[in-house]
ZAVO-380361 format. One line per 8 residues: number of its first residue (from 1); their letters; for each residue x negated, y negated, z negated of N, C-alpha, C, O, CB. Coordinates in steps of 0.05 Angstrom, whole numbers, plus 5000, padded with zeros to 4 digits. Atoms other than C-alpha are relative to their C-alpha. Glycine has a CB too. Layout:
ZAVO-380361
NUM) A) X/Y/Z/X/Y/Z/X/Y/Z/X/Y/Z/X/Y/Z; ...
//
This chain:
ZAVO-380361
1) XXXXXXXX) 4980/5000/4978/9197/2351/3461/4993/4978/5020/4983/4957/5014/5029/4997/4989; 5007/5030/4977/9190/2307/3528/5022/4982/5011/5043/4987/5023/4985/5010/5030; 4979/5025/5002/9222/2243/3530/5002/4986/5031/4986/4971/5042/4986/4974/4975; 5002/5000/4972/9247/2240/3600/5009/4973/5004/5006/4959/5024/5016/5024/5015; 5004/5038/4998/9263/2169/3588/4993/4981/5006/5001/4962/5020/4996/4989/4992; 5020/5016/5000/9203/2146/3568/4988/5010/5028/4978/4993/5043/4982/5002/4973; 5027/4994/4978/9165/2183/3623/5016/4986/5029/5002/4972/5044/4989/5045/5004; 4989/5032/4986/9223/2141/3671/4987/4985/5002/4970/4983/5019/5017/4983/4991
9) XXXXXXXX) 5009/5020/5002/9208/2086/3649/4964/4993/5002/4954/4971/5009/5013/4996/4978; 5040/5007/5000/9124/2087/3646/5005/5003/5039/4995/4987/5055/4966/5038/4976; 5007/4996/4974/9137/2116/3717/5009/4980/5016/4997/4975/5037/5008/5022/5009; 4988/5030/4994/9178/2053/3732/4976/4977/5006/4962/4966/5024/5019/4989/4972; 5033/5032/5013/9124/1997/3704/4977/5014/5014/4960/5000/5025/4987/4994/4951; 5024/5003/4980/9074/2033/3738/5002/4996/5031/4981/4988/5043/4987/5024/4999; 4995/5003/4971/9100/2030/3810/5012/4981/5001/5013/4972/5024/5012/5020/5014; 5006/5040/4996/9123/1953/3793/4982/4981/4994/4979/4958/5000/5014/4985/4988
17) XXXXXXXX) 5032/5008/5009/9061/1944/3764/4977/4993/5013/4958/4978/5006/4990/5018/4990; 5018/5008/4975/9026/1945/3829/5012/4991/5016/5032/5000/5027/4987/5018/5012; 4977/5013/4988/9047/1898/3863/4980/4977/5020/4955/4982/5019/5024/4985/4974; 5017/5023/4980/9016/1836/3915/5022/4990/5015/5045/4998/5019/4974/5013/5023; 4964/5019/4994/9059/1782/3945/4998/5007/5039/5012/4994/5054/5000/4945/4988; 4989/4999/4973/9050/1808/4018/5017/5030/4992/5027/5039/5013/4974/5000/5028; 4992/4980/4995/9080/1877/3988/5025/4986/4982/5044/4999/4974/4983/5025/4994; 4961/5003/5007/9142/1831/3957/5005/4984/5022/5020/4965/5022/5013/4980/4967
25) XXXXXXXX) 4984/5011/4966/9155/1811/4026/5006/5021/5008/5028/5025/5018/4983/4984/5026; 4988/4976/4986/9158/1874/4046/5024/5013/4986/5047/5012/4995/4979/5023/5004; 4983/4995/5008/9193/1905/3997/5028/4987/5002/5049/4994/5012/4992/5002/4985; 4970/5026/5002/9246/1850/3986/5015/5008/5039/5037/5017/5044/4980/4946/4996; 4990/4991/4978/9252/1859/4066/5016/5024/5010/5036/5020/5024/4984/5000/5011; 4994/4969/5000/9266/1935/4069/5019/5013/4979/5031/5034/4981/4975/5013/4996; 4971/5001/5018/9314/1930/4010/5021/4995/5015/5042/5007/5013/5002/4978/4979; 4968/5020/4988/9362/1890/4050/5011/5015/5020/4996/5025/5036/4996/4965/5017
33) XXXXXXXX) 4981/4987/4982/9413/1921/4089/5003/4996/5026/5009/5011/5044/5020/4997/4993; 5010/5012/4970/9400/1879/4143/4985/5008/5020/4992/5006/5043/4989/4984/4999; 5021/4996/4990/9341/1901/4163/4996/5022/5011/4974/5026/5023/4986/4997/4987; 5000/4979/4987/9360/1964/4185/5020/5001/5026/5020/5022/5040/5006/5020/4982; 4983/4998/4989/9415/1944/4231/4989/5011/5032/5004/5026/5044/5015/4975/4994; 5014/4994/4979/9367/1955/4294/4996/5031/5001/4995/5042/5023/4976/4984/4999; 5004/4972/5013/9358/2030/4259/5030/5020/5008/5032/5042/5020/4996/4994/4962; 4980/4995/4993/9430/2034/4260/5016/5003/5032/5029/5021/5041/5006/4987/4985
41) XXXXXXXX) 4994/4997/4968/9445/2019/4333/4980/5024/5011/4990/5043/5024/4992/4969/5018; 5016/4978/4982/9387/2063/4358/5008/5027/4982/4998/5048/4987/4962/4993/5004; 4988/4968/5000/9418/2121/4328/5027/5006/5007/5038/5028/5008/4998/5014/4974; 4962/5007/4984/9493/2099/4355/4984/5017/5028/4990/5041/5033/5017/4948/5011; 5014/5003/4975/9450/2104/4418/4991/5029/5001/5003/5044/5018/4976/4977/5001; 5005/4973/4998/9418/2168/4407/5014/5022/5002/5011/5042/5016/4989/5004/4985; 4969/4978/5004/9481/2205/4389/5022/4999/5029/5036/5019/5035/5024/4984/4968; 4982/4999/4982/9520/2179/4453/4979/5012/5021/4989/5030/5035/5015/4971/5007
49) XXXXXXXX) 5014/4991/4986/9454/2194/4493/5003/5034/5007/5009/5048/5027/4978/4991/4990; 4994/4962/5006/9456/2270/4468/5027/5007/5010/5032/5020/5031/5001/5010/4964; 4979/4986/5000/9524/2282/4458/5025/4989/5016/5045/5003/5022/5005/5002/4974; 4973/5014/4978/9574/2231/4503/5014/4983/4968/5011/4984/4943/5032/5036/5022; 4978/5025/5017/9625/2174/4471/5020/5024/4982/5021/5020/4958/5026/4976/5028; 4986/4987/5020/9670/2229/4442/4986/5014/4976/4991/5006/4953/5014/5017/5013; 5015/4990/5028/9628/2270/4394/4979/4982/4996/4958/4988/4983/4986/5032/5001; 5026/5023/5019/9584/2207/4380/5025/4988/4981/5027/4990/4956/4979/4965/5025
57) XXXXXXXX) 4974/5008/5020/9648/2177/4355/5009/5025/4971/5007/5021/4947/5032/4999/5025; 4994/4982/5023/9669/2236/4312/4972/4999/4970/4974/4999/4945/5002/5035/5017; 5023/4994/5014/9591/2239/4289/5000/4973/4978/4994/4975/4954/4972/5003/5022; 5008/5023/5008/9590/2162/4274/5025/4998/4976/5021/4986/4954/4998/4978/5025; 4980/5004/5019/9655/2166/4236/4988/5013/4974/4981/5001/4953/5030/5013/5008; 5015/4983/5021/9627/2225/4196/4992/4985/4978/5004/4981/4956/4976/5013/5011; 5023/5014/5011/9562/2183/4176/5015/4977/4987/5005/4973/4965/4977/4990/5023; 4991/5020/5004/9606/2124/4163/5020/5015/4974/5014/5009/4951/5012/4987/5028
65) XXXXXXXX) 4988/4983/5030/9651/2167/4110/4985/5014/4987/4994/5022/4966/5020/5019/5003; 5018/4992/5024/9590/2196/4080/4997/4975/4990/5007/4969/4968/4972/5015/5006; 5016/5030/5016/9560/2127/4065/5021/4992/4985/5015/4981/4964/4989/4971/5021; 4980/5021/5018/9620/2100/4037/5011/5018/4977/5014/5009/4954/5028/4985/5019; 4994/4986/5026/9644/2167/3996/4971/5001/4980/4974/5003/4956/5013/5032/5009; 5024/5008/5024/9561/2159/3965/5003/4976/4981/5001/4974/4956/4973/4992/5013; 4995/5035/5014/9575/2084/3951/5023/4993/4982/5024/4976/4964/5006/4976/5025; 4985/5002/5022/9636/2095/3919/5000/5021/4974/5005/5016/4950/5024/5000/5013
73) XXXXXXXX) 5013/4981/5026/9617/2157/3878/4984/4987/4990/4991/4983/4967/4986/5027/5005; 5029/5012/5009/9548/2119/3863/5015/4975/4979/5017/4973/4955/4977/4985/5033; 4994/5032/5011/9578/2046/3853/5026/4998/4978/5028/4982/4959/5010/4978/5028; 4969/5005/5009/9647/2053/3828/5013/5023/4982/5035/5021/4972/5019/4997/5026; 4988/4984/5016/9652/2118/3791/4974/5016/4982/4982/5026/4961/5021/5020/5019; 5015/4998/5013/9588/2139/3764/4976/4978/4988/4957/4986/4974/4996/5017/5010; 5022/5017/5018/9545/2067/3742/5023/4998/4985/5015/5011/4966/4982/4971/5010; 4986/5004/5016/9610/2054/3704/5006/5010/4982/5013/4998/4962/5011/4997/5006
81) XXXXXXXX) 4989/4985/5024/9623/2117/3666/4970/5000/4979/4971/4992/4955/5013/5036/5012; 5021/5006/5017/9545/2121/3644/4994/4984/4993/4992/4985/4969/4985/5003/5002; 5002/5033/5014/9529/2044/3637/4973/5004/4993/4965/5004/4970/5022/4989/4968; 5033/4998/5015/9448/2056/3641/4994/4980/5014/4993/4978/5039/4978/5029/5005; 5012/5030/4989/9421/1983/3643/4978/5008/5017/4962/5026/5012/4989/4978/4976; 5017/4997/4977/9382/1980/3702/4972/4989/4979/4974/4979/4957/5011/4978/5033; 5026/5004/5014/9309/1969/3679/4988/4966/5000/4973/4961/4981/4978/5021/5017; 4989/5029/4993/9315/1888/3703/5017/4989/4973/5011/4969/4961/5022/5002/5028
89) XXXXXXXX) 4971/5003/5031/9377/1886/3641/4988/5010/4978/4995/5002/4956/5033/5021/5002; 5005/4990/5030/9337/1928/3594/4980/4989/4984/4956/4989/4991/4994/5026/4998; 5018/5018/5011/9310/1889/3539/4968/4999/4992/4951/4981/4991/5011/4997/4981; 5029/4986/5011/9251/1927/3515/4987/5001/5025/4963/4996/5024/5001/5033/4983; 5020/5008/4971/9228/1924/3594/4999/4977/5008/4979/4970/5021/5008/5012/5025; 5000/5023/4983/9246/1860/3614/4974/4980/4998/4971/4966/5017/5026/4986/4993; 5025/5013/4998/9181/1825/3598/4979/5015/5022/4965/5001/5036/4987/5000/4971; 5024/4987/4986/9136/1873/3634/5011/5006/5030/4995/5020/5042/4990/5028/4984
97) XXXXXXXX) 4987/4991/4977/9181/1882/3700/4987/4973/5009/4980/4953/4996/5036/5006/5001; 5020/5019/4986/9144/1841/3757/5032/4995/5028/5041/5011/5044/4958/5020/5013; 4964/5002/4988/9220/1804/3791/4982/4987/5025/4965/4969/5024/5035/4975/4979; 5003/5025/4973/9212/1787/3871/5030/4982/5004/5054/4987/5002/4993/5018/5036; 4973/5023/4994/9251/1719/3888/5035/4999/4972/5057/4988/4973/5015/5016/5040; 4990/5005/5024/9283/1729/3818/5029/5023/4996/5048/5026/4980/5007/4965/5001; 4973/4972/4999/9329/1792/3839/4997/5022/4973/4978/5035/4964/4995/5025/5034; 5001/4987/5028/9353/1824/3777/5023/5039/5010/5019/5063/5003/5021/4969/4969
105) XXXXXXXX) 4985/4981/4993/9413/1868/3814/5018/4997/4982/5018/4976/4969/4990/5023/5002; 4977/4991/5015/9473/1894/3776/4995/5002/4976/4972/4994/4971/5009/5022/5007; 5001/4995/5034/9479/1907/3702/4999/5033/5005/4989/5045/4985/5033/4984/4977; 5009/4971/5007/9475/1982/3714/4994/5014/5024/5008/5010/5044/5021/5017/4985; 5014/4992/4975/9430/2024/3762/5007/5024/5004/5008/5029/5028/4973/4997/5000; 5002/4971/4996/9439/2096/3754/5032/5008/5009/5053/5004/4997/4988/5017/4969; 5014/4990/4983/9450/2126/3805/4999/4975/5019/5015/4957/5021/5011/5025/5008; 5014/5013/4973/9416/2092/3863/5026/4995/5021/5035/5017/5026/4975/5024/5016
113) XXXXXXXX) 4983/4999/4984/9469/2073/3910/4977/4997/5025/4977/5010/5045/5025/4980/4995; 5023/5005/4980/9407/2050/3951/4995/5028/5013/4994/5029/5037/4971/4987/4984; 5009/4975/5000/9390/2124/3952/5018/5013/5008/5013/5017/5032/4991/5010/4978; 4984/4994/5002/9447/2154/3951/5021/5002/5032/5033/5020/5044/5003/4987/4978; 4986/5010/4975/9478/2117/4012/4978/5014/5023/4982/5034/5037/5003/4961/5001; 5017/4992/4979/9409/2118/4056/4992/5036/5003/4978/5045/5021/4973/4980/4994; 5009/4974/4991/9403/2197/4045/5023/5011/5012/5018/5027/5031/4989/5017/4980; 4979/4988/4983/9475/2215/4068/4996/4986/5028/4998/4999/5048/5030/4995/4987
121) XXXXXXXX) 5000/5004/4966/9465/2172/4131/4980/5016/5009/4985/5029/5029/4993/4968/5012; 5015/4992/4984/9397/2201/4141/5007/5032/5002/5007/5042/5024/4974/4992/4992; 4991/4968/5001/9416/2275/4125/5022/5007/5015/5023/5029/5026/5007/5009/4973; 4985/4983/4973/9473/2279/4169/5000/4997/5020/5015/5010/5035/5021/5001/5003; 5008/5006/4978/9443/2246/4224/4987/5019/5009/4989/5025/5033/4988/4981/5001; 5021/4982/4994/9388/2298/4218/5020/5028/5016/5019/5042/5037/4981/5007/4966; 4985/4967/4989/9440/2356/4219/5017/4993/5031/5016/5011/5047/5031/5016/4970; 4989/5001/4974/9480/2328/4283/4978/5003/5021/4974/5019/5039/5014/4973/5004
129) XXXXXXXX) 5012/5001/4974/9431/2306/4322/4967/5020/5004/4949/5010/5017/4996/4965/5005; 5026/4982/5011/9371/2369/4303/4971/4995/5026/4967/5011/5045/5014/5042/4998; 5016/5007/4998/9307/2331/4325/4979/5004/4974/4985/5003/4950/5007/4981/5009; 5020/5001/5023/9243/2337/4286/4988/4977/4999/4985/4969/4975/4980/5018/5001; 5001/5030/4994/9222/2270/4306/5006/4975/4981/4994/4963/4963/5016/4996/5020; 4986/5008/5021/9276/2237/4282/5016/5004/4968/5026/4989/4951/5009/4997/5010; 5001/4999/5033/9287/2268/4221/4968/4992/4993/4966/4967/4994/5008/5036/4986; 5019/5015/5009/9219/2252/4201/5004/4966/4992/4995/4955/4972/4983/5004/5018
137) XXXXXXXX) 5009/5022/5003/9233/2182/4216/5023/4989/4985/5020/4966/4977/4990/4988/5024; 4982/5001/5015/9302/2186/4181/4997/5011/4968/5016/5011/4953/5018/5011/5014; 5016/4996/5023/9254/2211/4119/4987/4980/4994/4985/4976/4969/4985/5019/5000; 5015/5028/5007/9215/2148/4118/5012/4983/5004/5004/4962/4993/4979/4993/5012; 4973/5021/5007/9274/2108/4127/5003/5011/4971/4996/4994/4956/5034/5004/5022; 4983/4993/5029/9299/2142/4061/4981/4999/4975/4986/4996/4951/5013/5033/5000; 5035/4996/5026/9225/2147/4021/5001/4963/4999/5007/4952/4977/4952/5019/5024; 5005/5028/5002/9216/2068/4038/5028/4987/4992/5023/4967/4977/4988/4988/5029
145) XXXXXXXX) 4986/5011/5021/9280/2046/4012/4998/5008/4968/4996/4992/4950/5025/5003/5008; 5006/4993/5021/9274/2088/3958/4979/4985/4982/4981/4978/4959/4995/5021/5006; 5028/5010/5023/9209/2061/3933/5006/4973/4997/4999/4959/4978/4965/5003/5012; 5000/5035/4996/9227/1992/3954/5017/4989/4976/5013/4966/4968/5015/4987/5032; 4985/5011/5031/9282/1989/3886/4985/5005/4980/4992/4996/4959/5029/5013/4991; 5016/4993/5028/9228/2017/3840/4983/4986/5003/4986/4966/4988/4990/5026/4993; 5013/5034/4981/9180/1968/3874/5012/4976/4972/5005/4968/4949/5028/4991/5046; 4988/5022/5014/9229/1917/3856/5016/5002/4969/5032/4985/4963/5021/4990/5019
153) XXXXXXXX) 5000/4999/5022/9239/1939/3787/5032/5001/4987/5041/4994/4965/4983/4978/4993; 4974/4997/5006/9313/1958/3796/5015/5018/4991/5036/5015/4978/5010/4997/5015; 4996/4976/5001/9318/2030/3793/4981/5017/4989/4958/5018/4999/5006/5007/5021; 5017/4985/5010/9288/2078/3751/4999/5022/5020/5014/5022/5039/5006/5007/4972; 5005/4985/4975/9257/2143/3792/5023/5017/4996/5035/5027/5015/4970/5015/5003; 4976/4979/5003/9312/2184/3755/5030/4990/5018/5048/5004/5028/5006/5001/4964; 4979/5004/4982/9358/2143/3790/5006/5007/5020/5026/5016/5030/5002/4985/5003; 4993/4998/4971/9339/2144/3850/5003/5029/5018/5015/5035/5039/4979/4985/5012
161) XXXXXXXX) 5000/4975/4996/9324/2217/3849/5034/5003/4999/5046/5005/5020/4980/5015/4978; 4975/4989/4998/9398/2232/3824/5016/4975/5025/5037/4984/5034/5016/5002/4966; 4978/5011/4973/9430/2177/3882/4987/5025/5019/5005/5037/5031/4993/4957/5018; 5001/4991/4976/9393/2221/3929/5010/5032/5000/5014/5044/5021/4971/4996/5010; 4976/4976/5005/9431/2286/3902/5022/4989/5009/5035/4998/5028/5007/5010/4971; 4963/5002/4989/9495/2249/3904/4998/4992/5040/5014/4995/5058/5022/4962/4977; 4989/5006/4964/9484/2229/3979/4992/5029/5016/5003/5037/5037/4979/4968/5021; 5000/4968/4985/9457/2300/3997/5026/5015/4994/5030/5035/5007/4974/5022/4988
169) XXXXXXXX) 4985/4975/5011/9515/2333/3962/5029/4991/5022/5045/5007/5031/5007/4999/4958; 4978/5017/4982/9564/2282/4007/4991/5005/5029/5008/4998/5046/4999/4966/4993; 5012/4996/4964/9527/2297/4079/5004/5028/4999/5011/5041/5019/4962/4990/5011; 4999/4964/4993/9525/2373/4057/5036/5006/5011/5044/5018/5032/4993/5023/4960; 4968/5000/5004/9604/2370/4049/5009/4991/5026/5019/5007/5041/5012/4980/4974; 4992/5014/4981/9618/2321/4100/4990/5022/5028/5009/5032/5041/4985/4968/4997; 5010/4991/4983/9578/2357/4151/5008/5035/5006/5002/5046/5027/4975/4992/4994; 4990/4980/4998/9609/2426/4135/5029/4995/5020/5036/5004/5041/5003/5011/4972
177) XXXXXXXX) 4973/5002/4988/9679/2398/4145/5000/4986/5028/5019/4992/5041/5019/4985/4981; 5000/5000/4969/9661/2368/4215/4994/5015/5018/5004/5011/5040/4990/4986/5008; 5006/4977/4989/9627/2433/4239/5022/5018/5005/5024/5032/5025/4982/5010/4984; 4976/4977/4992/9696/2473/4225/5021/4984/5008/5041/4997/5012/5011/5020/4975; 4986/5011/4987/9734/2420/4250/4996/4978/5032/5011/4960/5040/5008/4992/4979; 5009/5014/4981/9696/2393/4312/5021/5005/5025/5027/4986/5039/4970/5008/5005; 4984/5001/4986/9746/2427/4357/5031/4984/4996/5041/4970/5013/4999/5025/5004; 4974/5027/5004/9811/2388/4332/4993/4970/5001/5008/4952/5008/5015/5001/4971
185) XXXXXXXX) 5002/5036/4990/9777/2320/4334/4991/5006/5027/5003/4991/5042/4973/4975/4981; 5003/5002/4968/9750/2339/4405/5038/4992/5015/5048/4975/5030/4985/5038/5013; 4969/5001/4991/9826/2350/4418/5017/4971/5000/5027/4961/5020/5016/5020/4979; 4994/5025/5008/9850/2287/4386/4990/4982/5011/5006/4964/5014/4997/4996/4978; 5010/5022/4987/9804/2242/4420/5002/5000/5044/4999/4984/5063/4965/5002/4986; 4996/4998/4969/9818/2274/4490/5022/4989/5002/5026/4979/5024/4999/5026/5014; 4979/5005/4988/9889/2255/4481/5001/4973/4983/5025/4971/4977/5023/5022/5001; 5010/5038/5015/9872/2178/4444/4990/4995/5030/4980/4973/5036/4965/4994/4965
//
């Protein structure tokens, strides 16, 4: 039988395994939340460009209630009920995990909120604003965080794979219910 565990975990230690200290600058950089905030404005920007202050607002709210219904599904209702020590916490790994600046994270990883969060912003950005461009570059936003927690030896791939279900399954949803309701928030904001 195949031990989807183990094959996790090897797939883990091998992609922290390689490692070089100008790629834990990067990584460590591209983790941080910070570092996208420039990412974040230029797609505020894009959305009012396209669409005007009213349906950028509706759009931005959207994106802004996906990310936070991922982060709280992710953070607050599914690492708690499973409790799968992040690979950082787990004893039988913790010697062979390669830590930048000594970041261990949370006591439990699965699912990826990292993942989870960055694919609902990028996935419903994609569906509002339908560029090929920028989805692409809202795919390599989402691939490079992604790698950047297995990188840093936080997240197994299973994780990050299932955060990026739960934030697709939250942009699919989200993005239905603003499609059949775009004409009542148009309404609502004409008379706000």
């Amino acid at each position: 039988m195949i031990d989807i565990l183990q094959i996790d975990a090897d797939l883990l230690l091998w992609i922290n395994g390689h490692h070089a200290p100008w790629a834990d600058t990067l990584m460590w950089t591209i983790s941080r939340a910070t570092t996208w905030i420039p990412l974040y404005a230029l797609l505020v920007y894009l959305l009012w460009h396209r669409f005007g202050w009213r349906r950028t607002i509706v759009y931005f709210l959207a994106i802004v209630i996906a990310i936070g219904l991922s982060d709280y599904i992710s953070s607050g209702l599914i690492k708690p009920l499973v409790c799968r020590l992040r690979p950082t916490h787990e004893p039988l790994l913790q010697p062979f995990i390669h830590l930048v600046n000594g970041y261990t994270g949370g006591q439990y990883g699965f699912v990826s909120s990292h993942a989870a969060n960055t694919a609902a912003c990028a996935l419903l950005f994609s569906l509002f604003y339908r560029d090929r461009l920028m989805t692409a570059v809202m795919t390599l936003y989402v691939l490079l965080n992604c790698y950047s927690r297995m990188y840093l030896g936080v997240h197994y791939p299973g994780d990050i794979l299932c955060g990026l279900i739960v934030g697709c399954a939250i942009s699919g949803l989200i993005y239905v219910l603003v499609v059949r309701n775009m004409d009542r928030a148009k309404a609502l904001l004409r008379r706000g």
